[in-house]
C-alpha positions as CSV (number, residue, x, y, z in Angstrom):
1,X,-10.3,11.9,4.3
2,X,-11.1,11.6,0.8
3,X,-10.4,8.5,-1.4
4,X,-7.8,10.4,-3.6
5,X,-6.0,11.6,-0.7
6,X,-5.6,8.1,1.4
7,X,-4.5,6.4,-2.0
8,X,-1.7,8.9,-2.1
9,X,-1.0,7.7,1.3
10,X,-0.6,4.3,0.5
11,X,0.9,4.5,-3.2
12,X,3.8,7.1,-2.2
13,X,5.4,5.7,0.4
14,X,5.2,2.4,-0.8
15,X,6.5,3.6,-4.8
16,X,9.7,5.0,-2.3
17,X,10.0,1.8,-0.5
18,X,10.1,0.3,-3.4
19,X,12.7,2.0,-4.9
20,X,15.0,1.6,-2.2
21,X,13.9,-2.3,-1.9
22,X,14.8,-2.9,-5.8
23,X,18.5,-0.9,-5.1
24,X,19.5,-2.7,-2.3
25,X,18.3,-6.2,-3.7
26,X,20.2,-5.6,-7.1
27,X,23.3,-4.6,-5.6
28,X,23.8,-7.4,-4.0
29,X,22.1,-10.3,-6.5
30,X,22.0,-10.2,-10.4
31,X,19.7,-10.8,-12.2
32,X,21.3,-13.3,-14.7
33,X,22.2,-15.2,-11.5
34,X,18.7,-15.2,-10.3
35,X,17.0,-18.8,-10.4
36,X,12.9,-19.6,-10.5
37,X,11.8,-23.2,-9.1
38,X,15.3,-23.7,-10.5
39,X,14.9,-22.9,-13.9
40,X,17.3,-20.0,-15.2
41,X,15.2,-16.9,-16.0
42,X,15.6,-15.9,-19.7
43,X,14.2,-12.4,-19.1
44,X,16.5,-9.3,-20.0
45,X,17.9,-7.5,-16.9
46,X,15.4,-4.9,-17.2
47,X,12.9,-6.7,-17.4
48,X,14.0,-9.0,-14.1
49,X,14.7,-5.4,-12.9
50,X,11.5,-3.6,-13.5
51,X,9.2,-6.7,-12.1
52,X,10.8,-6.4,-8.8
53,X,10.5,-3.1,-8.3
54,X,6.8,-3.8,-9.3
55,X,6.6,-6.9,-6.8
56,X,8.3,-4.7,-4.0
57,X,5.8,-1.7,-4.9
58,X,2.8,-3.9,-4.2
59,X,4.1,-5.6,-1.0
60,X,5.0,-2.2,0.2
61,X,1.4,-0.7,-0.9
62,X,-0.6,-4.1,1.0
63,X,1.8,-2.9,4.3
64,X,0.7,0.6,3.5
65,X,-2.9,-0.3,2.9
66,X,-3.0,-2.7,5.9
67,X,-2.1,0.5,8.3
68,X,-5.1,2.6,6.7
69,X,-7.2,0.1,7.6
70,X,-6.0,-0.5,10.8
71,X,-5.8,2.8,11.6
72,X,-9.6,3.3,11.3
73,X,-11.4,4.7,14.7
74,X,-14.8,2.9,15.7
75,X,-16.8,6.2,14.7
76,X,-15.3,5.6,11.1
77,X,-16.5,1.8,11.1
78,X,-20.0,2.8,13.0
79,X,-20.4,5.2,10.5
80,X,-24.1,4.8,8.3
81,X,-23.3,3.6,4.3
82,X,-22.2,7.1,1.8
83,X,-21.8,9.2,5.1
84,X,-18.6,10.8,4.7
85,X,-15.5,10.0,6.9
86,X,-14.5,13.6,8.4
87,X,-18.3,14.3,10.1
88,X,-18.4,12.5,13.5
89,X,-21.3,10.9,13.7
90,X,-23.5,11.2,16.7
91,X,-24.9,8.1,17.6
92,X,-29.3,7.8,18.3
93,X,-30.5,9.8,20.8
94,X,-27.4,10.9,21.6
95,X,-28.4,15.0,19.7
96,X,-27.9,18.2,20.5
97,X,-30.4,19.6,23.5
98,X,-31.5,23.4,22.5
């Protein structure tokens, strides 16, 4: 699998997630209300709004990033440096007999 196509894996679930995430949180707290260390926050409601749904997107994209890496078989971490990750990998002495 190519880099492009496993960071569309991770990013757009996780830009969903996040979407969902910011919708449900700000339906039920607002932002005015909100309260940091317990100072007031003196950002606009956009802003308050658009920082969680970045702070949900990357807790969502570490999740999704954690199960990529997880997910990994032992011939993808056996694998020699710059071989690519589709072509099993045959291990030494281990070749084809003709």
């Amino acid at each position: 699998m190519s880099d492009g196509k496993r960071l569309i894996y991770i990013l757009w679930p996780s830009f969903i997630v996040a979407g969902v995430a910011t919708g449900v949180v700000f339906t039920v707290f607002d932002p005015t209300d909100l309260r940091f260390f317990d100072r007031e926050i003196t950002l606009s409601r956009t802003a308050v709004y658009s920082i969680g749904f970045f702070l949900f997107w990357l807790f969502a994209a570490g999740s999704s990033a954690l199960t990529c890496f997880f997910q990994r078989s032992s011939a993808d971490l056996n694998r020699p440096r710059g071989a690519p990750f589709d072509r099993p990998q045959t291990p030494p002495g281990k070749g084809t007999v003709h």
